[in-house]
C-alpha positions as MATLAB code, in Angstrom:
seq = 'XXXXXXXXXXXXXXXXXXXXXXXXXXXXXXXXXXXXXXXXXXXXXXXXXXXXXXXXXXXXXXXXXXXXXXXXXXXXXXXXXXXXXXXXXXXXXXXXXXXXXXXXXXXXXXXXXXXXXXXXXXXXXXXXXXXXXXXXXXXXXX';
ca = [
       6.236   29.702   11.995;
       6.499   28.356   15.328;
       9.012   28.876   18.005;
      10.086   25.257   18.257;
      13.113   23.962   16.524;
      11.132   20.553   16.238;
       8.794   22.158   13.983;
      11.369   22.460   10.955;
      12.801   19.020   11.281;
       8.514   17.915   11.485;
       8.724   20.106    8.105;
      11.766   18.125    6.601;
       9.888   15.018    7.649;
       7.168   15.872    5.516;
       8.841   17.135    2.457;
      10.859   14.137    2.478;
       7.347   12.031    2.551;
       6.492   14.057   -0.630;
       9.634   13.894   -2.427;
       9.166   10.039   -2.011;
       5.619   10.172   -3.877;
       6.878   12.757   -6.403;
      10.069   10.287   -6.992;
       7.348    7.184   -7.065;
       5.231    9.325   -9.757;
       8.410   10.017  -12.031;
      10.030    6.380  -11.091;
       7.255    4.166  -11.619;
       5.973    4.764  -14.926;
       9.598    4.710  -16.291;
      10.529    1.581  -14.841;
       8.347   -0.836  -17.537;
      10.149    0.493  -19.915;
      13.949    0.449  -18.537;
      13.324   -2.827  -17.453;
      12.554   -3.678  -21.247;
      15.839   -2.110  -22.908;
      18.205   -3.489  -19.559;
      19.815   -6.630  -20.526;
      19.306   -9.285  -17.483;
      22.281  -10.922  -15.482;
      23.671  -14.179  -16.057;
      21.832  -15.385  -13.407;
      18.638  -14.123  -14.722;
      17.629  -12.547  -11.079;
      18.493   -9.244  -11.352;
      19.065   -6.731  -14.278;
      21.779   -4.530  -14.767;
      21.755   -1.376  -12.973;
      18.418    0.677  -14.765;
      19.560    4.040  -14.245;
      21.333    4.222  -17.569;
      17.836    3.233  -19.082;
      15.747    5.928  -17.500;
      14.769    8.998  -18.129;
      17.056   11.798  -16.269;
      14.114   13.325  -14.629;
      12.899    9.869  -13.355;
      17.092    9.431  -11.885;
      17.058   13.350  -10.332;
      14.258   12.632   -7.980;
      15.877    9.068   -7.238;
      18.527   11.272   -6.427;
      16.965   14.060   -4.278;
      15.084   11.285   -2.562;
      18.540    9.625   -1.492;
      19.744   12.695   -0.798;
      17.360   13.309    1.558;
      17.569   10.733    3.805;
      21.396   11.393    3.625;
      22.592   14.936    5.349;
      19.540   15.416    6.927;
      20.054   12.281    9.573;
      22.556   15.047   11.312;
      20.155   17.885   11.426;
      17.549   15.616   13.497;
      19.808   14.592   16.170;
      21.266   18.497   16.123;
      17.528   19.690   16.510;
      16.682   17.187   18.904;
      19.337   17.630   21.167;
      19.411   21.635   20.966;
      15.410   21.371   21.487;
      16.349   19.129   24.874;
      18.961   21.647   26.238;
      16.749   24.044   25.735;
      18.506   26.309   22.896;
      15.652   27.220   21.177;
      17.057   30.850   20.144;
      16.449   32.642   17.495;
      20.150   32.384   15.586;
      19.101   28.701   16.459;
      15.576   28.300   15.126;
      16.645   30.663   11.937;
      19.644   28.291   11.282;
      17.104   25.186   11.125;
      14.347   26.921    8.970;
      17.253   27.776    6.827;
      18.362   24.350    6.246;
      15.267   22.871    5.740;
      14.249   26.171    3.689;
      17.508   25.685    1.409;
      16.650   22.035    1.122;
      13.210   22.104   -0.034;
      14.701   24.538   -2.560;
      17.403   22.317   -3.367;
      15.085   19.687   -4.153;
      12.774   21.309   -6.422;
      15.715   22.630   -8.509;
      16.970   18.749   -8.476;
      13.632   17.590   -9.783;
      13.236   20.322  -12.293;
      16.613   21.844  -13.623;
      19.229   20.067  -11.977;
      22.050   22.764  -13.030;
      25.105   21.696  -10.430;
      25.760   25.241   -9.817;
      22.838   26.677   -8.314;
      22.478   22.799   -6.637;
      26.346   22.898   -5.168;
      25.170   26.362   -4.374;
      22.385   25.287   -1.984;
      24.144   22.741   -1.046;
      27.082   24.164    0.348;
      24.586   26.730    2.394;
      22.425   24.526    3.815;
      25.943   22.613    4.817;
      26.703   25.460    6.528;
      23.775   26.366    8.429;
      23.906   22.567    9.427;
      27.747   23.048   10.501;
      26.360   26.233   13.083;
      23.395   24.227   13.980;
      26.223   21.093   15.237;
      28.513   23.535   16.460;
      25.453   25.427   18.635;
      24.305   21.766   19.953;
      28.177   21.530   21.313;
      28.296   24.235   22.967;
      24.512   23.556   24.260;
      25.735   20.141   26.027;
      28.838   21.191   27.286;
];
């Protein structure tokens, strides 16, 4: 898979990309539809907020897609700045194809199941990895 912790942030990059068109492919065709059982604001503009009006699958990759541009923001400076001071060990580069790993997973189950125990679950892993990978990039700069 590469020897390069900027190849699994590149990875997380992409599956971010593709959760966007999967949530635009759920999102999308539900939206007509919200929009015509939400009630609109006094002020006409803007109607109330939609998610209450859509179906849960269309709201989960909403979700996942926030989510994703969430957490994440710390593992690319954490890659980036283990990559520059040169830590690109193993315990290193296993750490970041774990997170990204865990969060692919994590999204899939979001889009398709969305139990909160297996998603905490993931969640709380890939946290983890994420907490070494900070941790490692400390050390690496110090």
């Amino acid at each position: 898979m590469g020897n390069s912790l900027l190849l699994p942030a590149a990875v997380l990059v992409l599956w971010t990309m593709i959760v966007l068109l999967w949530m635009s492919a759920r999102r999308l065709p539900a939206l007509k539809p919200a929009m015509g059982n939400a009630k609109p604001k006094k002020d006409n503009r803007l109607y109330r907020d939609l998610e209450d009006h859509m179906p849960d699958k269309a709201n989960w990759a909403s979700h996942n897609y926030t989510h994703l541009v969430e957490q994440p923001t710390v593992f690319y400076p954490a890659v980036i700045i283990l990559h520059i001071a040169g830590a690109n060990s193993g315990l290193n580069l296993g750490l970041a194809w774990a997170y990204v790993v865990l969060r692919i997973a994590h999204s899939i189950w979001q889009f398709n199941v969305n139990t909160i125990p297996v998603r905490i679950s993931l969640f709380i892993v890939s946290s983890l990895c994420l907490i070494a990978l900070a941790i490692s990039a400390v050390v690496a700069t110090v």
